[in-house]
C-alpha positions, -999 to 999 in steps of 0.1 A, spaced: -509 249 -566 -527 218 -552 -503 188 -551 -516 154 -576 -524 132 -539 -497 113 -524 -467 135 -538 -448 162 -519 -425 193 -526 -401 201 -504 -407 236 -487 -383 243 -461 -365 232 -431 -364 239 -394 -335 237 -373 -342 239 -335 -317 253 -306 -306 218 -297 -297 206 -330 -323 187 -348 -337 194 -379 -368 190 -392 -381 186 -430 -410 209 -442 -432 198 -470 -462 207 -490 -481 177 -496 -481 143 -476 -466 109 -495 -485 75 -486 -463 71 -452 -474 107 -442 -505 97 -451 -506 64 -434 -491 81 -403 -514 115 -402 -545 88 -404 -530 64 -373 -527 95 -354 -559 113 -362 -576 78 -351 -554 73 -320 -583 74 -294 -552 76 -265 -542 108 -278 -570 128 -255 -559 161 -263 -562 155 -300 -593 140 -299 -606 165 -275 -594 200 -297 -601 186 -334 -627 170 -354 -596 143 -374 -614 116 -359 -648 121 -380 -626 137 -406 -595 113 -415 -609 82 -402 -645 80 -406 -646 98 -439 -610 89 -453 -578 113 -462 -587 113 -502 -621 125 -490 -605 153 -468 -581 162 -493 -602 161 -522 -614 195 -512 -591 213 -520 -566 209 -491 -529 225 -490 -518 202 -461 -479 206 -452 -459 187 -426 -432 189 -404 -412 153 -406 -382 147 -382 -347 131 -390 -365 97 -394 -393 107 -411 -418 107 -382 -444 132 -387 -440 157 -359 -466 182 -372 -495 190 -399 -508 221 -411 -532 228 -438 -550 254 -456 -586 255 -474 -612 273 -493 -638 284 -467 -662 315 -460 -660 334 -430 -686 314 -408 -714 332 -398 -710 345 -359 -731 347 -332 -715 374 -314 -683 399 -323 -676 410 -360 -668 399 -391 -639 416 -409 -649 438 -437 -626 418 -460 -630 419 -497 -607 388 -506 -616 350 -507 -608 332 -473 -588 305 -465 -592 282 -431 -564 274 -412 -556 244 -392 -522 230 -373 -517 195 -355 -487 188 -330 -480 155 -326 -463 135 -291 -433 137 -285 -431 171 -306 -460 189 -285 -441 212 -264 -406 219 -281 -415 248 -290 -415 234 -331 -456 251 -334 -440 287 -341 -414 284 -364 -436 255 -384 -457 276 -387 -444 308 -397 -419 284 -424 -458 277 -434 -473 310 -440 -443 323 -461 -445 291 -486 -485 295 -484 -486 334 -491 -467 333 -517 -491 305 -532 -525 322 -525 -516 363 -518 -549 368 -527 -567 349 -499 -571 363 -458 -568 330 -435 -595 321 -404 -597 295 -380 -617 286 -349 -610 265 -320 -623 262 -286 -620 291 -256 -605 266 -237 -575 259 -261 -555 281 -248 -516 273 -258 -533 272 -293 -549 307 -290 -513 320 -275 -498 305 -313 -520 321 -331 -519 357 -318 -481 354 -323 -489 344 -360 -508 376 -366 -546 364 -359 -572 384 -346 -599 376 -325 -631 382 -344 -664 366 -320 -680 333 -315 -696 310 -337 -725 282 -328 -711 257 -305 -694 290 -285 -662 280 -306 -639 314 -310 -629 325 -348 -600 346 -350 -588 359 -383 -553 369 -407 -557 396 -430 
């Protein structure tokens, strides 16, 4: 179920070890939106704009571009409504590799992405996100295996996603690594 733009559903919550809690939503409202777009065009935010594309993607092409394909974006929103984290799905084939295999899956496939924001990067809020994430997305789309790639390098980010159940699969162009959930 893709969201009308600018509207949210709730979809969970996460409570951490020291107390807070944090909100978890499917779909972003305008001050999401306004906040997801200042941070994807925050140049001072090096690791961001050295792991991801948002940049080119949110600022230089727009969110209603982005999520006019299709997107199932959810966030992670703290006490005040600061958005902590974003993760979203959508529809796209298994890239073509250059090395390694691709899984002999006979289902549509899904891309995967997730954004940690400062101060949240390193709380330890990435894994239960998450995994709050793909239990409200399965049961939306059962019918779809998720992939994502990212760069060797990224290594905290590689660690997440072999404890969410992806596989390595081989390299794409640009020697980026795509990994796989079946």
């Amino acid at each position: 179920m893709i969201l009308p733009i600018y509207s949210t559903k709730p979809a969970g919550e996460i409570k951490t070890e020291d107390g807070q809690t944090f909100k978890v939503t499917l779909g972003l409202d305008q001050t999401a939106v306004n906040q997801f777009t200042r941070r994807s065009c925050d140049l001072t935010d090096t690791e961001l704009q050295r792991f991801t594309t948002d940049y080119k993607r949110i600022c230089q092409n727009g969110y209603a571009s982005w999520y006019a394909k299709e997107r199932y974006p959810f966030t992670l929103l703290d006490s005040e409504g600061a958005l902590a984290g974003i993760i979203w799905f959508g529809p796209k084939e298994f890239p073509e590799l250059v090395s390694g295999e691709v899984p002999g899956v006979q289902k549509p496939w899904d891309t995967f992405a997730i954004r940690m924001y400062e101060p949240y990067r390193g709380k330890r809020l990435a894994l239960p996100f998450s995994q709050s994430v793909f239990e409200a997305y399965a049961k939306m789309r059962p019918d779809h295996a998720v992939w994502l790639d990212t760069q060797n390098e990224n290594e905290g980010a590689i660690r997440l996603y072999k404890k969410l159940g992806f596989v390595e699969c081989g390299q794409k162009e640009g020697d980026r690594l795509v990994m796989a959930r079946i």
